[in-house]
N, C-alpha and C positions, 0 to 999 in steps of 0.2 A: 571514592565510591563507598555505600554504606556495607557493613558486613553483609552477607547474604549465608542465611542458615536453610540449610535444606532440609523442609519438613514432609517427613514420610505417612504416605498415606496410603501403602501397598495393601495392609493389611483387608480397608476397609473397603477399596478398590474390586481386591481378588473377591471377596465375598459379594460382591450387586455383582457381577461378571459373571463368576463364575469359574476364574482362572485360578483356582490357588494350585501351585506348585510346591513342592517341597526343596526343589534345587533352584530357585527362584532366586537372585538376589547378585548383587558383586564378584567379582574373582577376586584371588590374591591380588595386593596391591602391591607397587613398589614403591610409591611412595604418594604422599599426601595432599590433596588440595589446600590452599593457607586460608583459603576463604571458605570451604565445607569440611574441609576436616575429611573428605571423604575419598575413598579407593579411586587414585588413577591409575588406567590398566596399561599404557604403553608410555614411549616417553615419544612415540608420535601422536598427535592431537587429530583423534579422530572425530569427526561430528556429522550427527546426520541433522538438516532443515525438513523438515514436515509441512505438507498443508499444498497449496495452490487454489487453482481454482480459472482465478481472474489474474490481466497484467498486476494489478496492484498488489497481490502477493508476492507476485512470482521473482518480478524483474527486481526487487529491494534483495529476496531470498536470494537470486544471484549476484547479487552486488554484494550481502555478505559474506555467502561461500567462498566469492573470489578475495575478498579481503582476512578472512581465514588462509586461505591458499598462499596469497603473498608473505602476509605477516607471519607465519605459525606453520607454513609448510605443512599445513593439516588437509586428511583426506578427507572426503563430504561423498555424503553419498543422500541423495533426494528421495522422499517419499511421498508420492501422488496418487490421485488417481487416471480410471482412463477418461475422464470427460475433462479435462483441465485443460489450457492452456503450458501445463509446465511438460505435456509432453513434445510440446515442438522445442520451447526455449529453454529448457534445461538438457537435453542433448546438442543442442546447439551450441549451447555454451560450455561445451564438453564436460560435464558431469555424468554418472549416473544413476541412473534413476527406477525404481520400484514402485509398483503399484500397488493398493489396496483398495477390495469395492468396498466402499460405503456413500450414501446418499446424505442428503440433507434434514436437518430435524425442524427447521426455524420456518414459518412462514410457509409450507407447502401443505398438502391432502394429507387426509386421514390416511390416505392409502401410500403414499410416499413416508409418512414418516413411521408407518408402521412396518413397513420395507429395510427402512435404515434403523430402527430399533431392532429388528433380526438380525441385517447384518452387521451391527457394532460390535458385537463380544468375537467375531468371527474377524473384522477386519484388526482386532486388537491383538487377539491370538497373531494374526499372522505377520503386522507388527512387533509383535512381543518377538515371534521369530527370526523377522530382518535382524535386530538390533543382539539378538543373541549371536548372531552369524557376524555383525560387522562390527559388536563392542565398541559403541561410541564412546566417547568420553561427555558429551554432551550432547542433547537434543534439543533444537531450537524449531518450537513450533510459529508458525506463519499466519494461522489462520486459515479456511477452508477446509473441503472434507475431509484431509487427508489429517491435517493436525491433529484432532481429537485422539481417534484411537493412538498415533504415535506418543500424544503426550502421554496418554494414560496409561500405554505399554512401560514407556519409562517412568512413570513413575512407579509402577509395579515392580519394576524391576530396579528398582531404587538409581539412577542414574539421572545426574545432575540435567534439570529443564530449564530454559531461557522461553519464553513468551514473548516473540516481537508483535504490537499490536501499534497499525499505521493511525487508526480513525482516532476520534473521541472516545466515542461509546466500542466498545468490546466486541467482536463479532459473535458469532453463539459458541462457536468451540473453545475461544480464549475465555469467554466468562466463564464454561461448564470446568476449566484448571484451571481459573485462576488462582484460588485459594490451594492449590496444590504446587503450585510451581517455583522453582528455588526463586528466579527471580525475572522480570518483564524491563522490557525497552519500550519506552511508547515514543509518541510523537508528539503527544500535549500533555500538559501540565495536569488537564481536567481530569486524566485515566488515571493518574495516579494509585485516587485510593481503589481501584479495583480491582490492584493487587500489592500482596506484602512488602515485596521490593520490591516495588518500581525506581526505574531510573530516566528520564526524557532525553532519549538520543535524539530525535528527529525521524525522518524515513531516508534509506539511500537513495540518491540523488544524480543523476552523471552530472562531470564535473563543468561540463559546457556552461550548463545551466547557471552554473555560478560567476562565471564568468560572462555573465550578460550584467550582471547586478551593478548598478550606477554610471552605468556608459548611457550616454543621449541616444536615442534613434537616428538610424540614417538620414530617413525621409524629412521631406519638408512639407509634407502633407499630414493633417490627423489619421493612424492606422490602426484599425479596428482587426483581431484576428479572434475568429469567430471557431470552434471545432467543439465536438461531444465527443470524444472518445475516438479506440481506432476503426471502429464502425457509424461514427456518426451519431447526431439524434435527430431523430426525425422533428419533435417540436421545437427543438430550438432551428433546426432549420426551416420551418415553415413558418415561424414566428418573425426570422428575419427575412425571407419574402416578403411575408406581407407588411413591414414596417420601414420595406427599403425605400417608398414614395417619399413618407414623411422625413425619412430619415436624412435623406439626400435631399429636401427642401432644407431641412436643418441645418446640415454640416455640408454644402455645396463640394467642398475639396476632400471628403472623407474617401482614404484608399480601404477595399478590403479584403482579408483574405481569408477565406472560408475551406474548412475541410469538412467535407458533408459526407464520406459515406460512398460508397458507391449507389445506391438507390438512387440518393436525392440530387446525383449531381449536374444531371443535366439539366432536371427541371430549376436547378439551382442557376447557371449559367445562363440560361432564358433569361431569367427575371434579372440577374444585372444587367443583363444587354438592353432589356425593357426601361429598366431605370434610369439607364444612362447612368450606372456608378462606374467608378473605377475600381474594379476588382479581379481579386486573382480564386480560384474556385479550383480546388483537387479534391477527388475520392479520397487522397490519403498523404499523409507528409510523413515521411522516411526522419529528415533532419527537423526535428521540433525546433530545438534550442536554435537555429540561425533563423526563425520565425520569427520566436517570441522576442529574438533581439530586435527587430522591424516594430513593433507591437506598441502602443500608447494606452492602450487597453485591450485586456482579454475578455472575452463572455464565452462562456464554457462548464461544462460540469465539477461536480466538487470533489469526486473521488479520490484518498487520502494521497495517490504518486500525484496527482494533478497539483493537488495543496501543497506537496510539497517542493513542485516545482517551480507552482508561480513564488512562494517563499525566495526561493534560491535564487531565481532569477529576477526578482524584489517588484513584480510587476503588479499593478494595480488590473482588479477583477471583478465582475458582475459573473455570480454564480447560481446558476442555476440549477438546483440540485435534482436527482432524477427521483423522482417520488415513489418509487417501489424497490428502491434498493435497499436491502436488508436491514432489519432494525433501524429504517430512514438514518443510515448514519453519512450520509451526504449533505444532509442540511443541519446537521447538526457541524458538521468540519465545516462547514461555511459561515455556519452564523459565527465559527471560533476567529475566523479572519474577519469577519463582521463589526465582531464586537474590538477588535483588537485596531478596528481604523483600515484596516488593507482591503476589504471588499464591502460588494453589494450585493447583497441576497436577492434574487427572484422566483419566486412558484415557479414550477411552470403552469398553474392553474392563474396565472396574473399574468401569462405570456402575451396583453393584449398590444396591437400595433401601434398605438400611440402614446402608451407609458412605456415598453421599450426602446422607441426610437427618444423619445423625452429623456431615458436614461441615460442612454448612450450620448445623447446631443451634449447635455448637462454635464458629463464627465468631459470629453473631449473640449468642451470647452473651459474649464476652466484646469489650466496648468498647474497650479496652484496647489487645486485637491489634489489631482493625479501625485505628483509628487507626494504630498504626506502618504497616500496611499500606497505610493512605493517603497516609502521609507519603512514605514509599518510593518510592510510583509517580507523586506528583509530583516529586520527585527526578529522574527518567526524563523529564521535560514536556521538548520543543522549541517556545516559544509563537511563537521566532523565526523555523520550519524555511523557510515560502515566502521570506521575504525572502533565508535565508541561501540556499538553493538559488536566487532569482532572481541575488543577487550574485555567486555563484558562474561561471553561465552568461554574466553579462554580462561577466565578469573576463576568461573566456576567451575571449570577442567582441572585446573592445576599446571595452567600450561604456561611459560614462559614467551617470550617473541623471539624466534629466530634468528641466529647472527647471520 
């Protein structure tokens, strides 16, 4: 791992804010970081994760924290908001967890982002105050609303930042510190330079997932497994309604299994029954990874836990990225498997019925691709990413691994 120097930028911080304090800064130390050089405050490894939002912060954030907890016997404590998803799974996951309001700055009204311009300097202040209360040793922000002001608290308060960023492209609160932060884990090569130390762990990963990678499919039919998220999308399940005729002229023995959503599900069940396919069709799949081991191809969204699971589990993918998801960083992680041989990009403004089912037929049918395409996207696997991202954070603590 390259050194990591932690560059302070409290000064310039406290002054656009407004925070300057006079007793701002480290406590006595007992002894030294080997990688910052800098004050650790116990010889237990405390850290707090920052940010949420969406699954795809959250569930990696506690795959780190519990990988902190195993390796480093370190206490975590979580900073969110209240409109997140991390307030179900991160007490779930027996953590705890604190709030901060702030909104979003990226892509919304005039009136929303001049809401969350009010309350930034407020939710940093109270930031600033968690971390004074819980004296992290390290702060690992995640991305989402909540990351920002924590990063910025800590760095205010000169305490060592880690930056995990899952996509390509940067989300808006990981690029507004990037150039502040000791040091980033990403998950591609491409994020690198967008900040100073970066190092490419991967995104954490459950371990199932990895353990689908190079085992044959059960079935002896071609098996398409079709889902958007754990809500579904509606146009890719409407795109594959309507391209089930051709599709099933194509592929005669194609099985499929579809996770639509609760909305779309039954009108989704009709239309296999109409088609005469063989499919299987839920609101929602609990066990992903004993799906995707069934699967010969996936067509699905691009969001960065999703990339990194068909990664893991080395499956070949038609990606259809969702077209209004922030800073379009969904078709940009897709075109990254794209380019790299593992997938196939689709609009969903090209979601027409007869170049989709054409897609799908075209894949399924030749064995051949399919494989390179699997091989490909295990190439892309991180099986190591928690551990590396836990080593990382602990590096820049000062913290050793637990006997």
């Amino acid at each position: 791992m390259p050194e990591m120097n932690f560059l302070p930028h409290s000064q310039e911080l406290s002054r656009a804010l407004g925070l300057v304090s006079p007793t701002d800064g480290p406590k006595a130390s007992t002894r030294k970081s080997p990688l910052l050089h800098l004050p650790v405050y116990s010889s237990i490894m405390r850290a707090i994760l920052a940010g949420g939002g969406t699954g795809g912060h959250v569930i990696p954030a506690i795959a780190i924290a519990q990988e902190l907890q195993k390796r480093y016997r370190a206490e975590v404590l979580f900073i969110g908001t209240a409109r997140g998803i991390e307030n179900r799974l991160v007490p779930a996951a027996g953590f705890p967890l604190r709030l901060v309001q702030v909104g979003a700055l990226n892509k919304v009204s005039l009136k929303t982002r001049l809401k969350t311009l009010f309350d930034l300097p407020r939710a940093v202040w109270d930031a600033r105050g968690m971390l004074a209360e819980f004296r992290p040793d390290v702060v690992i922000g995640v991305g989402g609303y909540a990351s920002g002001p924590a990063m910025l608290a800590a760095v205010l308060k000169q305490i060592p930042t880690l930056a995990f960023e899952p996509n390509v492209v940067p989300g808006f609160a990981n690029r507004i510190v990037a150039r502040m932060v000791s040091a980033a884990a990403v998950h591609f090569e491409e994020t690198v330079p967008y900040f100073p130390h970066a190092v490419v762990t991967g995104v954490p990963v459950r371990e199932a997932f990895f353990e689908i990678a190079g085992k044959p499919t059960a079935g002896d039919r071609p098996t398409l497994l079709v889902f958007g998220g754990s809500q579904g999308a509606s146009a890719i399940n409407q795109a594959m309604i309507q391209c089930l005729p051709a599709l099933v002229r194509q592929v005669p023995n194609i099985h499929i299994i579809h996770q639509t959503g609760e909305r779309d599900c039954d009108a989704a069940q009709a239309a296999y029954r109409k088609a005469g396919s063989s499919a299987e069709v839920y609101p929602f799949i609990a066990d992903m990874p004993a799906f995707f081991a069934r699967a010969d191809l996936i067509l699905c969204r691009s969001g960065a836990s999703t990339v990194a699971e068909i990664t893991a589990a080395g499956k070949a993918a038609v990606f259809v990225p969702f077209p209004r998801a922030a800073d379009d960083h969904q078709r940009v992680n897709a075109q990254a498997l794209e380019r790299a041989g593992a997938a196939v990009v689709v609009e969903e403004t090209k979601l027409e019925r007869v170049w989709l089912a054409d897609t799908i037929a075209a894949l399924l049918g030749d064995p051949v691709r399919l494989q390179r395409m699997s091989q490909a996207a295990r190439r892309l696997a991180h099986p190591d990413a928690a551990r590396d991202i836990a080593e990382m954070a602990a590096g820049l603590a000062g913290m050793e691994e637990a006997t």
